[in-house]
C-alpha positions in Angstrom: -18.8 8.7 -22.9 -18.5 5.4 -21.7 -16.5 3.3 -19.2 -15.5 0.0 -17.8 -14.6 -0.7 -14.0 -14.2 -3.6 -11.7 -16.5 -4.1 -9.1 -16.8 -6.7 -6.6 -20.4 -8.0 -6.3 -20.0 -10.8 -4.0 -17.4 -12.7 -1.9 -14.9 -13.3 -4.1 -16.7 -12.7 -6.9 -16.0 -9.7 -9.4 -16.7 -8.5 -12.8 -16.2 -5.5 -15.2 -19.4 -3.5 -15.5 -19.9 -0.5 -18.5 -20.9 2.7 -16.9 -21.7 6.6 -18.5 -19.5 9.1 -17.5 -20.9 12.5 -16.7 -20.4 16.1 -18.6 -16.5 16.9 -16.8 -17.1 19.9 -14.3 -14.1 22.7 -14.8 -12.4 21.1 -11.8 -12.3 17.5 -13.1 -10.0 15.8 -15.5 -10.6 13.1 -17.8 -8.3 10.6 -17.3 -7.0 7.4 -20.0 -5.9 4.5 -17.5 -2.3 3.0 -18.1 -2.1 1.2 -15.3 -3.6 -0.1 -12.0 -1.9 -2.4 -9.1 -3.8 -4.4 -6.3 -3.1 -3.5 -2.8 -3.2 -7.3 -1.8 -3.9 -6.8 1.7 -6.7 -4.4 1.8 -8.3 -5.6 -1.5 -8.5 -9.0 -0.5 -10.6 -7.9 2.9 -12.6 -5.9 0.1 -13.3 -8.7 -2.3 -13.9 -11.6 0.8 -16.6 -9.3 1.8 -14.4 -8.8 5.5 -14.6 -4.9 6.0 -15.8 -4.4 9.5 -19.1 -2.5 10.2 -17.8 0.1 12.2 -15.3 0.5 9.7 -16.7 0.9 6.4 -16.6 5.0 6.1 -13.4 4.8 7.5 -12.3 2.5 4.5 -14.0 4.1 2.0 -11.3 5.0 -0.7 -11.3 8.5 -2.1 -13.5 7.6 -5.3 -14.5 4.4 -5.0 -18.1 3.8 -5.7 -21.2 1.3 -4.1 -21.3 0.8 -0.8 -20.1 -2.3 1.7 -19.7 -5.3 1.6 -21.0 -5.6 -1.6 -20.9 -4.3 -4.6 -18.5 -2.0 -4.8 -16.1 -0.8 -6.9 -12.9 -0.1 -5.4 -9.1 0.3 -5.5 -6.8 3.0 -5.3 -3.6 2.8 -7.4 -4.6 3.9 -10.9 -2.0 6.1 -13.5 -3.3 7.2 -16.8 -2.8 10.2 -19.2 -4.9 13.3 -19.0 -7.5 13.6 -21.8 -8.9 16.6 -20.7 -9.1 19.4 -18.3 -6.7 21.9 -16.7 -4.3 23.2 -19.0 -1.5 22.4 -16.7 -2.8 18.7 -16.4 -3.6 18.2 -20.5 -1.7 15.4 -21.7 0.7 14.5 -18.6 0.6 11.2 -17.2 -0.8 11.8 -13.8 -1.3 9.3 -10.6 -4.6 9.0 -8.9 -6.4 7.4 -6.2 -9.2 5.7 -8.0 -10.2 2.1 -8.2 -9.8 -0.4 -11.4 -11.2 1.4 -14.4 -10.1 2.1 -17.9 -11.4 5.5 -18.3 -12.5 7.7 -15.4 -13.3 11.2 -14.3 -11.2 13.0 -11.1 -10.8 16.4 -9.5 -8.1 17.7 -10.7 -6.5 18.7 -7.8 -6.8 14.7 -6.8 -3.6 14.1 -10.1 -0.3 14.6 -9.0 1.8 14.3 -12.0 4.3 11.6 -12.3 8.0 12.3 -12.8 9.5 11.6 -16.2 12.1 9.5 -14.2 9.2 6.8 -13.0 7.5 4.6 -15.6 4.4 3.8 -15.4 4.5 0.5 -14.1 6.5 1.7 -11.1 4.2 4.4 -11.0 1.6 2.3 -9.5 3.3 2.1 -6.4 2.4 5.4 -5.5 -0.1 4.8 -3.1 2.1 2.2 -1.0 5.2 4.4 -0.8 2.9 6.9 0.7 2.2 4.4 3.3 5.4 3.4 3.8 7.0 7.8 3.8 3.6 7.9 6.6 5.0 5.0 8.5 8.3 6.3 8.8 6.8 9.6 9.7 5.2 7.4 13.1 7.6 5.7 13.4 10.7 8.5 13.3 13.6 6.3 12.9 16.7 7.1 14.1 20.3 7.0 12.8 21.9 3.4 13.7 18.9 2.1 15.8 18.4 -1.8 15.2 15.5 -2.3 13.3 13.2 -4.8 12.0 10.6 -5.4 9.6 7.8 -8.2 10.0 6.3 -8.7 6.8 7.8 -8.6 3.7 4.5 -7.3 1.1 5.2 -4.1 -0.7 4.4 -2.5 2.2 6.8 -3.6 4.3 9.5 -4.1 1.8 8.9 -0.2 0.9 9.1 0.8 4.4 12.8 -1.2 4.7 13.8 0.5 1.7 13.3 3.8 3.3 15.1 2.7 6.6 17.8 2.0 4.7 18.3 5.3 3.6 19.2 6.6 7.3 22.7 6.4 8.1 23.7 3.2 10.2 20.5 1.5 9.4 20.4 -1.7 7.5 16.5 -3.3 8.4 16.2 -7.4 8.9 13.0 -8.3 6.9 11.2 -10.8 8.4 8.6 -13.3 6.2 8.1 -16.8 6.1 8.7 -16.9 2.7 12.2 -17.4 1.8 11.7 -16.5 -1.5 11.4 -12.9 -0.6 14.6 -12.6 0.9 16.4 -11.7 -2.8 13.6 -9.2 -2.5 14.8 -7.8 1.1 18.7 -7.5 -0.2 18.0 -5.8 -3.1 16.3 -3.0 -1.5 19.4 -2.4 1.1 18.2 -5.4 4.0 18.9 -7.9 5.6 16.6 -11.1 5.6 15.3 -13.8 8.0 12.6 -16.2 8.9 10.7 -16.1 11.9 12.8 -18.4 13.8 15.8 -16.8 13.2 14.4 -12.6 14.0 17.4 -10.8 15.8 16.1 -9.6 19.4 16.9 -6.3 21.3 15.3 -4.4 18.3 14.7 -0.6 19.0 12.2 0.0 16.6 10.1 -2.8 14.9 7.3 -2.3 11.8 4.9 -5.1 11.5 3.0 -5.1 8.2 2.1 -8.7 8.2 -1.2 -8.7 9.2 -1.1 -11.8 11.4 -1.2 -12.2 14.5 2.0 -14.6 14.6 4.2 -12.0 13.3 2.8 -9.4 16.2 3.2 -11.4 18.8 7.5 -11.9 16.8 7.6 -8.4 17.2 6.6 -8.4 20.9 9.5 -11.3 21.7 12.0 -9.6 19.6 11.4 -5.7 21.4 14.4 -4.3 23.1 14.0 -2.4 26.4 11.7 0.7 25.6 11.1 -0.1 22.4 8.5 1.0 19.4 6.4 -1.1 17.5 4.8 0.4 14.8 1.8 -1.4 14.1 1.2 -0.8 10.0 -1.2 -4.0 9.5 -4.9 -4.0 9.2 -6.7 -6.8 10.2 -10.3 -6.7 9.4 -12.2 -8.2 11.3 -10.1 -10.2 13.2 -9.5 -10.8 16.9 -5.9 -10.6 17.3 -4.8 -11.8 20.7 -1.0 -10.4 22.1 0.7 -11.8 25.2 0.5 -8.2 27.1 1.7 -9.7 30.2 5.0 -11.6 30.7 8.0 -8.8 30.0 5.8 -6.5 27.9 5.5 -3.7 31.2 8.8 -4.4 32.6 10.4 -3.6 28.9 8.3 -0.2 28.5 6.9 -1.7 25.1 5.0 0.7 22.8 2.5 -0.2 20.1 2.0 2.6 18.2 -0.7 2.4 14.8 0.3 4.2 12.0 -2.6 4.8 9.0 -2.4 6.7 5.9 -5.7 8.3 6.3 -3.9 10.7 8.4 -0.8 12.9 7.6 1.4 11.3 10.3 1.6 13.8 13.8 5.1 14.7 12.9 4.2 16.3 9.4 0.8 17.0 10.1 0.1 20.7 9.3 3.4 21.0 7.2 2.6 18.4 4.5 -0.7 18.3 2.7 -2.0 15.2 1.5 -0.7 16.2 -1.9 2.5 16.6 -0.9 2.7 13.6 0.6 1.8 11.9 -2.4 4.3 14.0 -4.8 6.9 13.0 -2.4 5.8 9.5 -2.6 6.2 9.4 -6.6 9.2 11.6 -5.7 10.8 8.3 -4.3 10.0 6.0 -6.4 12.6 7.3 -8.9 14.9 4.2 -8.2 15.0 1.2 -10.3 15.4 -1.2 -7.8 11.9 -1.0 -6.9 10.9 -2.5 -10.6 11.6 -5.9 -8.7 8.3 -5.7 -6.8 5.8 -5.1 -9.7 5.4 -6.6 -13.1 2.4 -6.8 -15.6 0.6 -9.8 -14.4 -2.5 -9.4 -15.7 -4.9 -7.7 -18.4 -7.8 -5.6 -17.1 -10.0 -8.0 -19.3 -8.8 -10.9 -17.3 -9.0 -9.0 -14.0 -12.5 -10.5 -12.8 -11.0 -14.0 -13.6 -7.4 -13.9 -12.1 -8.6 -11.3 -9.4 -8.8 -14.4 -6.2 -5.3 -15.6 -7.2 -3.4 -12.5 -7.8 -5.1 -11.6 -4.1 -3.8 -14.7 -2.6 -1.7 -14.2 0.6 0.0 -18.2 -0.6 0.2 -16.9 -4.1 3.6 -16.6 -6.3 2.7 -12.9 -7.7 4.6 -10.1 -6.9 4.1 -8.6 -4.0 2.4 -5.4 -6.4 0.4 -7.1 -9.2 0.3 -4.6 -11.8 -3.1 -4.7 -14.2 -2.5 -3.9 -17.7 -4.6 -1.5 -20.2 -4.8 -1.4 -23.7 
């Protein structure tokens, strides 16, 4: 049986290459892709070749093939339909973390079934909810603290959309793009751009992955605040003004990750249940407004550098397309 995926063979170069699936074990499921989505941030280190050394088993995605920098085939927001396998799993669309590929093989335990209430095109978002619920795990908001959120990527724009969910809490979303700001009321925010950032916050996610928009949350931290550091940088130096008020304010930077359950669910969530709960979530409409179907799988390779584009005019979750 044969298969197409995406693979990345050079920096910023990809291409779809046919491969033979193996016999499926008892455990494994055959799985019909629907849909994928690019997680711009991390798949745009991936694809410019930018994964650190010391990083690359930490950033190895659960089925992702090849090895780094190049090539490799990764990704890890893939929906399909069960083929075949488990009884329980036959015929149910199901959510997995696997990378760009129309027809693919996973345990089965790895497919956590979508609700009937999210379509498959919201589906995709799985995978950055689960960031987002892990964030706010770190992070444990609480009710009517003055928040803010520096970046306004799916990511970030998830992670407001939970804080807005807590009683008292309405999140300012902070990008330099004004454009997103329609984005940021919709999902229960406030907006602003850099200049304009409220101070005296009391608990402050950064998911911009720059080093301006630490150093905004630094100047905007209340007394004894939390900064929740949810970008990843690659490989790049990022320098922060740790002197000046940072020790007299008792400032915390704390990193949040989603390769690990967050401390304050760890041992009482699984890393199934956290997904679940993820999909769980995303039974909400509004969140429609940060995916669409940009782009065909057959076009991927092609499109692939400009849907990845931090400047570019996509939605913050391109969604890729199957027939």
């Amino acid at each position: 049986m044969k298969a197409t995926a995406l693979w990345t063979v050079a920096p910023g170069v990809a291409e779809l290459r046919e491969e033979v699936l193996p016999p499926r074990a008892e455990d494994q499921a055959l799985v019909r892709t629907r849909a994928t989505a690019l997680s711009r941030g991390t798949e745009r280190l991936v694809l410019a070749g930018r994964v650190p050394p010391s990083q690359y088993a930490a950033m190895r995605a659960p089925l992702m093939a090849g090895e780094f920098p190049h090539p490799v085939k990764y990704g890890y927001c893939a929906m399909g339909v069960v083929e075949a396998g488990p009884a329980a799993l036959l015929g149910r669309r199901v959510f997995v973390l696997h990378p760009h590929q129309d027809l693919f093989l996973a345990p089965a335990a790895m497919c956590i079934p979508i609700p009937d209430a999210v379509p498959d095109h919201r589906a995709v978002l799985a995978a950055n909810m689960e960031t987002a619920l892990n964030i706010l795990w770190d992070a444990r908001p609480l009710a009517g603290e003055r928040c803010l959120v520096i970046g306004a990527g799916v990511v970030g724009l998830l992670a407001a959309a939970l804080l807005a969910r807590i009683p008292g809490i309405r999140p300012t979303v902070v990008d330099i793009d004004p454009a997103r700001a329609a984005l940021a009321g919709a999902l229960g925010g406030r907006f602003a751009l850099p200049p304009d950032a409220p101070a005296e916050q009391e608990l402050i996610i950064h998911a911009s992955a720059s080093a301006a928009g630490l150093q905004l949350a630094l100047d905007r931290a209340g007394f004894e605040a939390r900064i929740v550091e949810a970008s990843w940088h690659g490989d790049r130096m990022v320098p922060l003004p740790l002197g000046e008020a940072f020790h007299a304010r008792r400032l915390t930077i704390l990193s949040t990750q989603v390769g690990a359950v967050a401390p304050a669910m760890r041992g009482r969530r699984s890393y199934a249940e956290r997904l679940a709960l993820a999909l769980d979530l995303l039974a909400d409409p509004r969140f429609d407004a940060l995916c669409s179907p940009v782009a065909r799988f057959a076009d991927l390779p092609a499109a692939l550098p400009a849907l990845l584009d931090a400047a570019g005019s996509a939605p913050p979750c391109p969604v890729i397309t199957y027939p």
